[in-house]
LUMKEZA-637337 format. One record per residue (C-alpha): residue number from 0; residue in three letters; z, y, x. Coordinates in steps of 0.25 Angstrom, whole numbers, plus 2048, in hexadecimal, padded with zeros to 3 digits. Last residue first. Layout:
N
<marvex resi="NUM" resn="ALA" zz="Z" yy="Y" xx="X"/>
...
% end
This chain:
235
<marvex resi="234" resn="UNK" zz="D66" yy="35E" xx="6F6"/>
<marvex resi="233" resn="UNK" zz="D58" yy="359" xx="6F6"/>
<marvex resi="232" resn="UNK" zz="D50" yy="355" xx="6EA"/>
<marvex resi="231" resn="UNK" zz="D49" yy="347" xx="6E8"/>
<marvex resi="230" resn="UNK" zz="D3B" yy="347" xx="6EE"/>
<marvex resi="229" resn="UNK" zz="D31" yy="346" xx="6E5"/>
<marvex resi="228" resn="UNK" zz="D2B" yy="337" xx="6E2"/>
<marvex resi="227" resn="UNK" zz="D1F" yy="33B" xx="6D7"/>
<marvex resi="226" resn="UNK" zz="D1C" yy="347" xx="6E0"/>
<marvex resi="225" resn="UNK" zz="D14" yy="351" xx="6D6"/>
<marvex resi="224" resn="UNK" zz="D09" yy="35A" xx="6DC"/>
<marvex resi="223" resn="UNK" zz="D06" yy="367" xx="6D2"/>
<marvex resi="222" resn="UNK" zz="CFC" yy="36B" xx="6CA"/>
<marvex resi="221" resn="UNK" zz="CF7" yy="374" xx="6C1"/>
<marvex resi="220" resn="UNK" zz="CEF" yy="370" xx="6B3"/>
<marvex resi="219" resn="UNK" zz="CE7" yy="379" xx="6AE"/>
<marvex resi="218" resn="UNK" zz="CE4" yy="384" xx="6A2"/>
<marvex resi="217" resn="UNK" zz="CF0" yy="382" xx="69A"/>
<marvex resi="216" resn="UNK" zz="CF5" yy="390" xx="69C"/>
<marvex resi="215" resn="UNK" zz="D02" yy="38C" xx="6A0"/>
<marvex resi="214" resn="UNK" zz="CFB" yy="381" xx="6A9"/>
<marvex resi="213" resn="UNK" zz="CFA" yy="372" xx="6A6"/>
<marvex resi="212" resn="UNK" zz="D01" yy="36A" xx="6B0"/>
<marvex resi="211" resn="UNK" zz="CFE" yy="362" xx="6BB"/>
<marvex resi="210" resn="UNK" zz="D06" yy="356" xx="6C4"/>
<marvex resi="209" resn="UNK" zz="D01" yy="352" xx="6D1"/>
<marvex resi="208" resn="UNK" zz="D01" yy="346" xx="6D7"/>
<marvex resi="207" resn="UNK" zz="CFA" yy="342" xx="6E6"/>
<marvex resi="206" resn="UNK" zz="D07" yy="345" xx="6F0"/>
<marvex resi="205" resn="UNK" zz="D0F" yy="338" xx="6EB"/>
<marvex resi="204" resn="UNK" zz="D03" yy="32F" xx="6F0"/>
<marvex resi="203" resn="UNK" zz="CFF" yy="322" xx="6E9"/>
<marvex resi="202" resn="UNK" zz="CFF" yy="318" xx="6F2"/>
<marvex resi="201" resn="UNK" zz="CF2" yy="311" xx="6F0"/>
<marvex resi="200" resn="UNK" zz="CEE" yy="303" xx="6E6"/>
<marvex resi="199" resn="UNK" zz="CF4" yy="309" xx="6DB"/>
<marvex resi="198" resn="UNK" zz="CFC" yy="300" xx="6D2"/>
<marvex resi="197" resn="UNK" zz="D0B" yy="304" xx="6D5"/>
<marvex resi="196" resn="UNK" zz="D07" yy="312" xx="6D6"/>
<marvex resi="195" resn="UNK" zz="D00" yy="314" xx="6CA"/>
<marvex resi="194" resn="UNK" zz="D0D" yy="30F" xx="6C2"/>
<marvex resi="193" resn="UNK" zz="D14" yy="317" xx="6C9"/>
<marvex resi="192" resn="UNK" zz="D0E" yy="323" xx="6C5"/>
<marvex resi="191" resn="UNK" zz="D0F" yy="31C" xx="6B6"/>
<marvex resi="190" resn="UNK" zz="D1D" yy="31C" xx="6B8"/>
<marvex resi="189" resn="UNK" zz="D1F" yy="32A" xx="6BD"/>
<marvex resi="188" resn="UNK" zz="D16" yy="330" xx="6B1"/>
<marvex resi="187" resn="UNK" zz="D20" yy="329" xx="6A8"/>
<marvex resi="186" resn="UNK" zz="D2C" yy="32D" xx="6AF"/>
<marvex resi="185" resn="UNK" zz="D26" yy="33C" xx="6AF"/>
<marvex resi="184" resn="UNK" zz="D1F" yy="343" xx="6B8"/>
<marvex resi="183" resn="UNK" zz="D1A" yy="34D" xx="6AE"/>
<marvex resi="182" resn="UNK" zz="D0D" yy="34F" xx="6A6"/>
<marvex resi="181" resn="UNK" zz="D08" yy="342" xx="6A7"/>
<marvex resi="180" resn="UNK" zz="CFB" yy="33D" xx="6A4"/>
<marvex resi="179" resn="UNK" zz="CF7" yy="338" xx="6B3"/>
<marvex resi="178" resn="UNK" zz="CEA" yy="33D" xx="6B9"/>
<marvex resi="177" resn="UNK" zz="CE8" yy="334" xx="6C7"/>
<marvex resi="176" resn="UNK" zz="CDF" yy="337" xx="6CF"/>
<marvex resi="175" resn="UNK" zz="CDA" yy="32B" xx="6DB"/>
<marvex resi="174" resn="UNK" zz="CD3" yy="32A" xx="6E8"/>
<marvex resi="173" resn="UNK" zz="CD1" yy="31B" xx="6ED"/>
<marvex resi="172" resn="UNK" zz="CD0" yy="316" xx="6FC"/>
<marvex resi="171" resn="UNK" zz="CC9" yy="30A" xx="702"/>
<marvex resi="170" resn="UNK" zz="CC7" yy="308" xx="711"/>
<marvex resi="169" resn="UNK" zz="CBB" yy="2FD" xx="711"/>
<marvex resi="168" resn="UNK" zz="CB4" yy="302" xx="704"/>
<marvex resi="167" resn="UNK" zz="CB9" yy="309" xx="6F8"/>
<marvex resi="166" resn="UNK" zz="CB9" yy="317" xx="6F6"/>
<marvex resi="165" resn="UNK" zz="CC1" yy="318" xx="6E8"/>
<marvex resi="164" resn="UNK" zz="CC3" yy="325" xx="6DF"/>
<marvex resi="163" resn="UNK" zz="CCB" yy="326" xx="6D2"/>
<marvex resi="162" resn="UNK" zz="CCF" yy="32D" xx="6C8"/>
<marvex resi="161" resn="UNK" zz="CD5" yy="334" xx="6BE"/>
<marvex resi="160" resn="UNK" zz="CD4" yy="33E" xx="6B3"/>
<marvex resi="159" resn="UNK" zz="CDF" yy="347" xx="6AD"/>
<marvex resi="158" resn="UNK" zz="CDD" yy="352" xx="6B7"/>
<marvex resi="157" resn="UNK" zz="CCE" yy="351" xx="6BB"/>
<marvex resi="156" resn="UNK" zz="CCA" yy="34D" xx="6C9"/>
<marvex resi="155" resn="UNK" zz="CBC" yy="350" xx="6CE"/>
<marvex resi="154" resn="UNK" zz="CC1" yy="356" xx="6DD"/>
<marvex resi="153" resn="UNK" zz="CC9" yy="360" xx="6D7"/>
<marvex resi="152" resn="UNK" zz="CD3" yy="363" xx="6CE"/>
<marvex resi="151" resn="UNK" zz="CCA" yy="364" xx="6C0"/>
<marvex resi="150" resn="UNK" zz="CD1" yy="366" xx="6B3"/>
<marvex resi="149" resn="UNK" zz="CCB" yy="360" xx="6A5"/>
<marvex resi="148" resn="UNK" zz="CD5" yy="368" xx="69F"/>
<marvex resi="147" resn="UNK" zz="CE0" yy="35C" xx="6A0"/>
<marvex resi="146" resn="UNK" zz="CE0" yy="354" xx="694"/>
<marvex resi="145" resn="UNK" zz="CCF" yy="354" xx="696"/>
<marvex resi="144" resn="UNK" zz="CCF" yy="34E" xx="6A5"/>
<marvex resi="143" resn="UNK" zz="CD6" yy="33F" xx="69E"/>
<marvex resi="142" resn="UNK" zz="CE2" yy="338" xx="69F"/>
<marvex resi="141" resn="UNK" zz="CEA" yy="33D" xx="692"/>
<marvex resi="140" resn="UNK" zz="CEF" yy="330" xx="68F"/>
<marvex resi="139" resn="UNK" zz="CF2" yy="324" xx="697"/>
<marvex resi="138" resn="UNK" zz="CE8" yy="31A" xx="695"/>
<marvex resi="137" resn="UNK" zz="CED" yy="30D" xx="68E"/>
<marvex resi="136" resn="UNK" zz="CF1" yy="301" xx="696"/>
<marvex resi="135" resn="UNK" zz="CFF" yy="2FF" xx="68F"/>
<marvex resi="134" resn="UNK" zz="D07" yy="2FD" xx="69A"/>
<marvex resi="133" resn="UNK" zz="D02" yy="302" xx="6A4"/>
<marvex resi="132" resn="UNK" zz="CFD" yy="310" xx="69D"/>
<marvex resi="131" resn="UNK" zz="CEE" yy="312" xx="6A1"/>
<marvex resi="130" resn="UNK" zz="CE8" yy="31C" xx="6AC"/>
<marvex resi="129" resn="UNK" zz="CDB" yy="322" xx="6A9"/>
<marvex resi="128" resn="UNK" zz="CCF" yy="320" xx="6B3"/>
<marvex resi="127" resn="UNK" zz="CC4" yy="324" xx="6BB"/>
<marvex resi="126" resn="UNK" zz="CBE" yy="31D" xx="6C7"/>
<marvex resi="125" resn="UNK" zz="CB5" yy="320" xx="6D3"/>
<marvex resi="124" resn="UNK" zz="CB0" yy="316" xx="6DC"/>
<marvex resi="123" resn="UNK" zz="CAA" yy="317" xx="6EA"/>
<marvex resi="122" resn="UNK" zz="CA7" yy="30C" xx="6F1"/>
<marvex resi="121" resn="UNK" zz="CA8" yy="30E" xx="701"/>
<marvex resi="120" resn="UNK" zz="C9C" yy="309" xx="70D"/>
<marvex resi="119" resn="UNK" zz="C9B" yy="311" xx="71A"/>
<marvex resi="118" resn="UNK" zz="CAC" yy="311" xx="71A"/>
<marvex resi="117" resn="UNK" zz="CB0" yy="31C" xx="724"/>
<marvex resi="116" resn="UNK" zz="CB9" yy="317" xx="72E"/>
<marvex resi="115" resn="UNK" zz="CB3" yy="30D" xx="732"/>
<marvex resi="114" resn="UNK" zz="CAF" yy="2FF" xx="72F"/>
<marvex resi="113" resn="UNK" zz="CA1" yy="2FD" xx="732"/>
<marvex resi="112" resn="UNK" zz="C99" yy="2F5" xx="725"/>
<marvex resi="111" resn="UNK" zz="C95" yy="2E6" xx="723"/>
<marvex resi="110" resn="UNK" zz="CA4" yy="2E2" xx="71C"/>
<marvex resi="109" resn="UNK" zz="CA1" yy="2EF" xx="713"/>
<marvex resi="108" resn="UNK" zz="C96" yy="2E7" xx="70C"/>
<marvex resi="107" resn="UNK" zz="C9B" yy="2DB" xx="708"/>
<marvex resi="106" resn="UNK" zz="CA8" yy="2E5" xx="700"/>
<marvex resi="105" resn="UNK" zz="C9D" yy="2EC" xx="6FB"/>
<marvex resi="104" resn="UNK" zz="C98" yy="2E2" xx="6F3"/>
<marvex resi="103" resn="UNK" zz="CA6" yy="2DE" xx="6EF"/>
<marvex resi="102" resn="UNK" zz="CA8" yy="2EC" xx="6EA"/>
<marvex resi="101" resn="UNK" zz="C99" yy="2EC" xx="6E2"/>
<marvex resi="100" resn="UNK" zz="C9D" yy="2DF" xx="6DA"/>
<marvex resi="99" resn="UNK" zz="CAA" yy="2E4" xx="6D5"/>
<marvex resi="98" resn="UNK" zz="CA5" yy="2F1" xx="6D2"/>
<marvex resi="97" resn="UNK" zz="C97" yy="2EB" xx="6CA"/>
<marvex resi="96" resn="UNK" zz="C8E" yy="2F7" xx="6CD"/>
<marvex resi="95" resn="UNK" zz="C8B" yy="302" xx="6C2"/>
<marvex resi="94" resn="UNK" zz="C94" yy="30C" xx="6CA"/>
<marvex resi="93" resn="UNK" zz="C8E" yy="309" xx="6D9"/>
<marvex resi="92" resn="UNK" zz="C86" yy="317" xx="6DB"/>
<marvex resi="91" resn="UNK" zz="C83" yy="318" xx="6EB"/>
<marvex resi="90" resn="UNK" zz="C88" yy="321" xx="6F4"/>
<marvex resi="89" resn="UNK" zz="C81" yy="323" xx="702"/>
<marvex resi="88" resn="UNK" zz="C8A" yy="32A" xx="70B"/>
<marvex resi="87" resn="UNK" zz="C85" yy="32F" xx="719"/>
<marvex resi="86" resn="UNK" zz="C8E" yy="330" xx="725"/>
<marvex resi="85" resn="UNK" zz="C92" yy="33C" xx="730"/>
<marvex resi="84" resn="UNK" zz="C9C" yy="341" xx="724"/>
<marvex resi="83" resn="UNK" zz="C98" yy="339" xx="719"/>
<marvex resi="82" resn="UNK" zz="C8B" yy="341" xx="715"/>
<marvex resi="81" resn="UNK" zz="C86" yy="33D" xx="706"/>
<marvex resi="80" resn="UNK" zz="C7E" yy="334" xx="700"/>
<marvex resi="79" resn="UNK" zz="C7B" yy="333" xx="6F0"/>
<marvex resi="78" resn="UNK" zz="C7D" yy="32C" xx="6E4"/>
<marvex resi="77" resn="UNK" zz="C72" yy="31F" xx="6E6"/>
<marvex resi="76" resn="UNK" zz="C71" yy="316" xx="6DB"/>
<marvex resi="75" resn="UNK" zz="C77" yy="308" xx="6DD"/>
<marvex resi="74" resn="UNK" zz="C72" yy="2F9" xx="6E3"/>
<marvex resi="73" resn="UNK" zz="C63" yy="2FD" xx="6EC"/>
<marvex resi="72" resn="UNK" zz="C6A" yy="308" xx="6F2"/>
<marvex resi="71" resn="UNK" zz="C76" yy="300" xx="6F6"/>
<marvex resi="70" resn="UNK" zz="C6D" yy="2F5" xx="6FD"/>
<marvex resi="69" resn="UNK" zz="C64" yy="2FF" xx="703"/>
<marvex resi="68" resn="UNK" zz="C72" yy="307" xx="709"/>
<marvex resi="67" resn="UNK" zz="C78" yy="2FC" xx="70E"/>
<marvex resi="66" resn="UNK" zz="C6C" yy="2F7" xx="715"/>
<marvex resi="65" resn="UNK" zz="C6C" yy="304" xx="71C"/>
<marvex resi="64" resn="UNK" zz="C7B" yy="305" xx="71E"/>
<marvex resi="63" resn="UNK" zz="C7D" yy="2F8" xx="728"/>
<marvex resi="62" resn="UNK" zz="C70" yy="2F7" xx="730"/>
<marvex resi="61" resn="UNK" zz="C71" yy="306" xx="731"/>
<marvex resi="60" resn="UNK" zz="C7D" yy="30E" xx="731"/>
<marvex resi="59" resn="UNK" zz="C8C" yy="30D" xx="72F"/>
<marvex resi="58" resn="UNK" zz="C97" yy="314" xx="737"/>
<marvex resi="57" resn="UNK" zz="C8F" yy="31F" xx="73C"/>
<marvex resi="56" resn="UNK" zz="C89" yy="322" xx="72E"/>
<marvex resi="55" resn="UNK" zz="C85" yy="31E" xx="722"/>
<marvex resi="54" resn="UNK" zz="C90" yy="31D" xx="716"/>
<marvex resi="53" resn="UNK" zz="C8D" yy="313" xx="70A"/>
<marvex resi="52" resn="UNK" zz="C93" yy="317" xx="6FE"/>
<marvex resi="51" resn="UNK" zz="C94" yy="310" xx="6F0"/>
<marvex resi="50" resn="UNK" zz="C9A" yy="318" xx="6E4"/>
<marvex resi="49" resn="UNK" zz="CA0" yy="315" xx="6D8"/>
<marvex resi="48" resn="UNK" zz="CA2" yy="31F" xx="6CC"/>
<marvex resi="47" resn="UNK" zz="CAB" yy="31E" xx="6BE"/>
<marvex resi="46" resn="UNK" zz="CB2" yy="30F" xx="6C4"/>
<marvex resi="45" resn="UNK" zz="CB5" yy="307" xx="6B7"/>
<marvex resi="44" resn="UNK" zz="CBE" yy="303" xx="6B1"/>
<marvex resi="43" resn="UNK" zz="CCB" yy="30C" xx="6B2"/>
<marvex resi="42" resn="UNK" zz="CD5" yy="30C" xx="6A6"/>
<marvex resi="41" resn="UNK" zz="CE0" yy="30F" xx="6B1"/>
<marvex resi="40" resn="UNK" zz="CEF" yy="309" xx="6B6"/>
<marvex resi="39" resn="UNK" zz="CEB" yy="2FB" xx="6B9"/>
<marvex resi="38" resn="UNK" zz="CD9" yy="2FA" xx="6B9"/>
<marvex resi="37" resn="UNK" zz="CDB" yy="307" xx="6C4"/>
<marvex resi="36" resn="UNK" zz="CE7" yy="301" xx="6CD"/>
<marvex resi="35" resn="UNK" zz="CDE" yy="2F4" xx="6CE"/>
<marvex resi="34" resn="UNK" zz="CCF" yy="2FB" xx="6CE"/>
<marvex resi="33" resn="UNK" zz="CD6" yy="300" xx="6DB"/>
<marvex resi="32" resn="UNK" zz="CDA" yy="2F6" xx="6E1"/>
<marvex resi="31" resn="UNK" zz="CD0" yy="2EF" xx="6DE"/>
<marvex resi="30" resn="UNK" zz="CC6" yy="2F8" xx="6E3"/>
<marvex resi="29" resn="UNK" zz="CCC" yy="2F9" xx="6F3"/>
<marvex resi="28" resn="UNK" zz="CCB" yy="2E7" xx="6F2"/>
<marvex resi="27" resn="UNK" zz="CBC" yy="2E8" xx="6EE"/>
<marvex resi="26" resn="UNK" zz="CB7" yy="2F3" xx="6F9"/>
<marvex resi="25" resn="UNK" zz="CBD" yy="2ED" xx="704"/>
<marvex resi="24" resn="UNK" zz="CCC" yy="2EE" xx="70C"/>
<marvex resi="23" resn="UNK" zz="CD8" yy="2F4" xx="703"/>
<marvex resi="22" resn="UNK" zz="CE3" yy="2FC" xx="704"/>
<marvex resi="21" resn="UNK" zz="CDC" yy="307" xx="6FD"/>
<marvex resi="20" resn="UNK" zz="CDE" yy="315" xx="705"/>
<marvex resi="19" resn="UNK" zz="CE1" yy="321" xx="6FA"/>
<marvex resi="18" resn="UNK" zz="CD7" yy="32E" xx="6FA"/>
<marvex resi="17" resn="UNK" zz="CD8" yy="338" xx="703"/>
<marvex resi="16" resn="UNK" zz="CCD" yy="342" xx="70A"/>
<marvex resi="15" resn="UNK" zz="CD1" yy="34E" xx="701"/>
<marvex resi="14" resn="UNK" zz="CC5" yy="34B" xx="6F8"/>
<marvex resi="13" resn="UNK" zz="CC8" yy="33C" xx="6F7"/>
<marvex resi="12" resn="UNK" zz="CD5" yy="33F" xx="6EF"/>
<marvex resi="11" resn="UNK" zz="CE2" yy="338" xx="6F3"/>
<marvex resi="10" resn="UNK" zz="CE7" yy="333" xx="6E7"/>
<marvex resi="9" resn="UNK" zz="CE8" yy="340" xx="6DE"/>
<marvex resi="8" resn="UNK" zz="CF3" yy="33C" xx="6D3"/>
<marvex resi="7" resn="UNK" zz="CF5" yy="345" xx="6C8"/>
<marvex resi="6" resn="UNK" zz="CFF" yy="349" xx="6BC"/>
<marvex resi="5" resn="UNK" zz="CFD" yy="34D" xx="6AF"/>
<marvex resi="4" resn="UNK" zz="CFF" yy="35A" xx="6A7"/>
<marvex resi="3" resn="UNK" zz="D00" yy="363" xx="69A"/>
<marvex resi="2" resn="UNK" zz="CF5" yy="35A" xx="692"/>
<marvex resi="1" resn="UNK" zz="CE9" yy="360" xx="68D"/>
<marvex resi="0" resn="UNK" zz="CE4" yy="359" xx="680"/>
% end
C-alpha cells in the first residue's frame, strides 16, 4: 500500500560533516544513551553493522598502533583500510562480538591512546528500526521503504525506513533519519515528535524535518522543510 505522505527527520548527516555531539565521555556511556532513546520509542535489537577502527597516523604510531592492530587482527575479520586524510583506517568487522563485552574493552584501551582531535580508535555501529506507539508498544504502521515507492534520497536513506549511525569513542556523536507515518502535522504527529524529543539523548533541531507528499502523478514523493515551532504571524 502506497501511503500520500510522512514526515522526516535528517539528524545531522555524516556526509555533510554533521552528526549530533553525545554528551558523554567513553565508548560504554555514549552507547547507552543511545541504545536508551532506541529500546524506548523503537523495536530495535540489535545493531545491523558494527565497525572497529583504528586510525594510523601523526597522532598515533608505533609502539601504540602496532600492537593494536595484531590484537585487532587476530579478534574480527578484516573490511578494509582506507585514507583518513594524512592517516590510515584499518576497520575491522565487530558484529558477531558480545557489545557489552566489546565497548568496555575499548573503553581500557582508549585510556593508552593520544587524545586529539581526531579519535585514532572509534566503534562504528549502524542500526535500523521502527518506532512503537508509547503506550501500547506496538510498531507504528506503515514504516517501511515499500509504502513509500521504495524511494532513494541520497546517501542510503529510503523514505519510510530509519536509522541510525553512531561513532563512538572519546567524542561520541550519533546520525539519525527518522521516517514518521504521518501525513500531516497534526496534534497526534506533534505529540509523538515530542515524544522523541523528550527521550533523545541530543537536541533535536527545528531545521532537520521535512514533510513529503505523493505527486499528482503518483510517481514520487516531493519535499518540503516543516518547522515544528513557526513563528506566530506578524501584524
Amino acid at each position: 500500500m502506497t501511503l500520500r505522505g510522512l514526515i522526516t527527520y535528517d539528524g545531522l548527516p555524516i556526509a555533510s560533516r554533521g552528526a549530533h555531539t553525545l554528551r558523554s565521555r567513553g565508548f560504554t556511556a555514549a552507547w547507552i544513551l543511545i541504545e536508551q532513546f532506541l529500546r524506548r520509542c523503537t523495536d530495535f535489537e540489535r545493531p545491523r553493522e558494527v565497525i572497529l577502527e583504528l586510525l594510523e597516523g601523526a597522532a598515533a604510531r608505533g609502539a601504540v598502533v602496532m600492537p593494536l592492530k595484531r590484537r585487532f587482527s587476530e579478534q574480527f575479520p578484516m573490511v578494509r583500510s582506507r585514507r583518513v586524510g594524512a592517516a590510515v583506517g584499518y576497520q575491522w568487522s565487530a558484529a558477531t562480538t558480545d557489545l557489552t563485552v566489546l565497548l568496555q574493552d575499548l573503553d581500557a584501551v582508549r585510556l593508552v591512546l593520544p587524545d586529539v582531535a581526531i579519535a585514532p580508535l572509534t566503534l562504528n555501529v549502524a542500526a535500523e528500526y521502527h518506532f512503537i506507539d508509547p503506550h501500547t508498544r506496538e510498531v507504528l504502521p506503515f514504516q517501511g521503504a515499500a509504502h513509500y515507492l521504495g524511494q532513494d534520497i541520497g546517501s542510503g536513506r529510503f523514505l519510510g525506513a530509519s536509522y541510525a549511525f553512531a561513532r563512538l569513542g572519546t567524542r561520541s556523536t550519533v546520525s539519525v533519519f527518522f521516517s514518521l507515518p504521518f501525513a500531516e502535522m497534526s496534534a497526534a504527529c506533534r505529540a509523538y515528535t515530542e515524544f522523541l524529543a523528550e527521550h533523545a539523548p541530543f537536541r533535536l533541531s527545528d531545521r532537520r524535518w521535512k514533510i513529503w507528499a505523493l505527486n499528482k502523478r503518483g510517481t514520487r514523493y516531493v519535499g518540503r522543510r516543516l518547522s515544528l515551532n513557526p513563528e506566530p504571524p506578524t501584524r
